[in-house]
N, C-alpha and C positions, 0 to 999 in steps of 0.2 A: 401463203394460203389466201384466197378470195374471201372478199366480203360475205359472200353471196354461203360458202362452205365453211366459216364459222360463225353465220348465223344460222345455217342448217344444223351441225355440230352444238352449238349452247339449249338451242331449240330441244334437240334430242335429251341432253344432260337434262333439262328443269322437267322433262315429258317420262325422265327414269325413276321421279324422286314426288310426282304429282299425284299418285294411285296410290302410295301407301301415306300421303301425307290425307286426302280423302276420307280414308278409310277410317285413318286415326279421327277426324273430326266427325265423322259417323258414329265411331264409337263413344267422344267425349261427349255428344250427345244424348247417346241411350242410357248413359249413366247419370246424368244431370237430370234425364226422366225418372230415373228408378229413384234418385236420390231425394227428388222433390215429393212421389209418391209415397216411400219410407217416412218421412217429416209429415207428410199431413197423412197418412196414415195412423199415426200416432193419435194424434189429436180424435179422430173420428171413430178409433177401434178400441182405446184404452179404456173407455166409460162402458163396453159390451152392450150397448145396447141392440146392435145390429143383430150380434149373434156370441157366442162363448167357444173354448176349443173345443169344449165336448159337443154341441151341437150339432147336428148332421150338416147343417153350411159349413161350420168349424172344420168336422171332422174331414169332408170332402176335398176342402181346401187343402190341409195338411196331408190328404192323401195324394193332393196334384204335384205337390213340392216333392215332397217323398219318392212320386215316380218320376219327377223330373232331376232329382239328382239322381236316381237308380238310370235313369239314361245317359246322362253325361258321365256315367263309368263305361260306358261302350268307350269313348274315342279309345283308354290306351287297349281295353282289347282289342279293336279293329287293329291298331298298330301294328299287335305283335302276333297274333291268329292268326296264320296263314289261311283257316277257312274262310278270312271276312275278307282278305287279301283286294279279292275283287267286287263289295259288296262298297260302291260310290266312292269318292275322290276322299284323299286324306285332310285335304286343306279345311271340305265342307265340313268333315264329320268335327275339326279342331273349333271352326266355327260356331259350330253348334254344342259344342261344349264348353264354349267359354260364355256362350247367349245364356244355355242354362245354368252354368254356376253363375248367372245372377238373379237369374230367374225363379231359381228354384227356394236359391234363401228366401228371398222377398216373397213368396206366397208362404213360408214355412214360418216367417216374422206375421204376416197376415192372420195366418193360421193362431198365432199364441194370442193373438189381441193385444202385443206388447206384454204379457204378465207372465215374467221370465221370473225365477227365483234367483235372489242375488242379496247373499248375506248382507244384513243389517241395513240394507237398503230396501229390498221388496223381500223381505223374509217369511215370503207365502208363494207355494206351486210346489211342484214336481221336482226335484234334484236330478231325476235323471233326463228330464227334458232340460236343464239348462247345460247340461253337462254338453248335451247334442246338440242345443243350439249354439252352446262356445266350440264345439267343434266344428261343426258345419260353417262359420262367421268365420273361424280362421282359416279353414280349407279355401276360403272365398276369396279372403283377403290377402293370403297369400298365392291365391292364382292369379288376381290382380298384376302382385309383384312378376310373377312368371310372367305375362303375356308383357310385361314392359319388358324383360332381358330380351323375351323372344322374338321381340320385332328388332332387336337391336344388332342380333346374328341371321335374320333373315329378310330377307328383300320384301318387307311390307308382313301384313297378317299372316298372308296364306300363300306366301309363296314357298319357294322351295329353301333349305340353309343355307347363307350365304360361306364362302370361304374368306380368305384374307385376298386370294389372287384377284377375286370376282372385285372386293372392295378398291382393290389396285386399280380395277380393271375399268372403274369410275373413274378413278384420277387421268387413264388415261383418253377417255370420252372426254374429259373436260380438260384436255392437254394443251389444248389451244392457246390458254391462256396467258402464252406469254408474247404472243405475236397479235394478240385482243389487245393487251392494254401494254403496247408498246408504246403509244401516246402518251401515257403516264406511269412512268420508269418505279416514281417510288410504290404504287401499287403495284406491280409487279414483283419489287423487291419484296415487298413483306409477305405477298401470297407463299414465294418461292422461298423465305424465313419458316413460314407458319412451317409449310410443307416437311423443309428439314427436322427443323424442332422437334416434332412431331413424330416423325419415323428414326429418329434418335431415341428417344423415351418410350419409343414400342417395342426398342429390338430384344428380341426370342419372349416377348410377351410379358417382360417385368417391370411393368407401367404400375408403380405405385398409386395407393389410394390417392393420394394430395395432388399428384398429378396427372392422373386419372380426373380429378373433377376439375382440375385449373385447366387442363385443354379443352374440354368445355367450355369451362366461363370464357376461355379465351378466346373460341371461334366466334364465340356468339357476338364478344365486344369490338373483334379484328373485323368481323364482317359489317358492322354497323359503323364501325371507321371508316372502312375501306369506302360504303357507297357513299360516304357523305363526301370523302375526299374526290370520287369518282363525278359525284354534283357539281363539286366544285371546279374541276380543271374540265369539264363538258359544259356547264355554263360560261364559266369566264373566257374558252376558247368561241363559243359560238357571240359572243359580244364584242369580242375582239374582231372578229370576221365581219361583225353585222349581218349575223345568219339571216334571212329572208324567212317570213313565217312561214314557206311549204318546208324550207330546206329547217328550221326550226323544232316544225313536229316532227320532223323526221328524226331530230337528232334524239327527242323526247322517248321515243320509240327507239333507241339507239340505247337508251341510258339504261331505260327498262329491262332492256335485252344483257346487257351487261353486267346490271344489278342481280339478276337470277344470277348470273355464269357467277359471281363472286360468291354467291350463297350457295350454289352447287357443290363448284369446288373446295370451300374452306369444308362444307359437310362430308365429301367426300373423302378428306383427310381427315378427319374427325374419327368418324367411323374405324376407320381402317388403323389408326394408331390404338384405340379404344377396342378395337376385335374381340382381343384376348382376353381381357378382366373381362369384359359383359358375356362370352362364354364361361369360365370360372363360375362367375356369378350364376349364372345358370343353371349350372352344375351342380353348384353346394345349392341352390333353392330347390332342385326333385330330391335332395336329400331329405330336406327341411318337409317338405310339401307331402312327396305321397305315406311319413308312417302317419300324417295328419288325417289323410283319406281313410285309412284303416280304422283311426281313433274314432272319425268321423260315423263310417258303417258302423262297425260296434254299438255306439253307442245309441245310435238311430234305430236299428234292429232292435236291444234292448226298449228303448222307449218304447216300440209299437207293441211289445212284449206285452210289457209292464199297463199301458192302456189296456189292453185286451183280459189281461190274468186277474187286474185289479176294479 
């Protein structure tokens, strides 16, 4: 194979794994916002002087949350409605319901001013508002855990479900790799180790927990191995040569290029031995998850009740 064809080839692989890596740091950041805004939140709504839940800012507030979680129950009927079938793309509506299960706590947290009722700690409020707000916080907190299985069986946020072939189908995008680092025999050997190991301990899906999380820790420490070793035998070979500085940045750029392809590949085995449990996982969490959502409604309906009757 050409230079020239597997730097096209590794280019491709790190250009497969770029858009949902993006996405994920869009996200860590819209929660590090919500999260700083929750904490000082606190501090400037607990004393009420702004306004109270019963107050019409209050109340308005509470009524923005309220219809902002009554939206984010469309996505699973759009799912399964054959009328909404064709009413916008499934990815956006997933989107948008996972914006508002954050969104819609934190205006509904806004809305109490912090004064939740909670035995022998704030032993003052409503019982059937805290009841909704331990509902609605755990609906949340466990869609959190959902959208981490879900990126884990699927190509990024929004795209479509991955399969096991498709994960395959990465290893073989970054197949190259044994004619990349023929120059350096023993990185080769341990990628082509990991590789084994790895589709050993997946076969027909019975990847235990313990090695379930050790192929993990493992890719992450094999792959910070491998580039340091890959530093090493790409420096000491261009000193030996007395590489010339064009031909020097170039190799620099060479290292770079090589360093993604290890980080590619080790993730692409990762994933793909890891398939099965993080579907499972997935599975038993809509189990966990939606009678939460029901507990959730329930009790929400009841509270707006319970405001209005009393």
């Amino acid at each position: 194979m050409s230079s020239q064809g597997q730097t096209s080839d590794s280019q491709d692989a790190r250009k497969a794994v770029a858009k949902p890596k993006s996405k994920d740091r869009m996200w860590g950041v819209f929660i590090l916002v919500v999260a700083i805004v929750t904490a000082g939140g606190y501090f400037i709504l607990l004393p009420q002087t702004l306004f109270k839940p019963g107050d019409n800012l209050g109340y308005n507030i509470g009524l923005a949350g309220g219809i902002m979680m009554l939206v984010l129950l469309l996505y699973p009927l759009r799912k399964r409605a054959k009328f909404l079938s064709k009413l916008g793309v499934l990815p956006t509506w997933f989107k948008w319901h996972m914006v508002l299960g954050i969104l819609g706590p934190l205006t509904i947290i806004i809305h109490s001013t912090y004064h939740v009722y909670i035995p022998f700690i704030h032993p003052t409020g409503s019982l059937n508002a805290a009841i909704a707000m331990a509902c609605m916080l755990l609906v949340s907190g466990s869609g959190t855990f959902g959208r981490f299985f879900y990126t884990k069986i699927h190509h990024g946020l929004y795209g479509r479900q991955a399969t096991v072939n498709e994960l395959k189908a990465d290893l073989e995008q970054t197949g190259n790799v044994k004619s990349t680092f023929s120059f350096a025999p023993e990185i080769e050997k341990k990628l082509d180790w990991f590789r084994v190991q790895s589709e050993e301990n997946a076969q027909a899906g019975k990847l235990g927990l313990v090695r379930f999380v050790s192929i993990g820790i493992q890719s992450e420490m094999l792959s910070r191995r491998l580039v340091k070793e890959l530093h090493g035998v790409m420096y000491t070979q261009a000193r030996e040569k007395n590489y010339p500085p064009a031909q020097m940045k170039s190799m620099e750029m060479l290292f770079e290029e090589n360093k993604g392809l290890i980080q590619t590949y080790l993730k692409a085995v990762r994933d793909a031995s890891q398939f099965h449990t993080y579907e499972r996982l997935f599975s038993y969490w809509h189990i966990f998850h939606i009678p939460l959502v029901y507990m959730m409604v329930f009790s929400a309906f009841y509270h707006v009740y319970a405001v209005h009757a009393y």
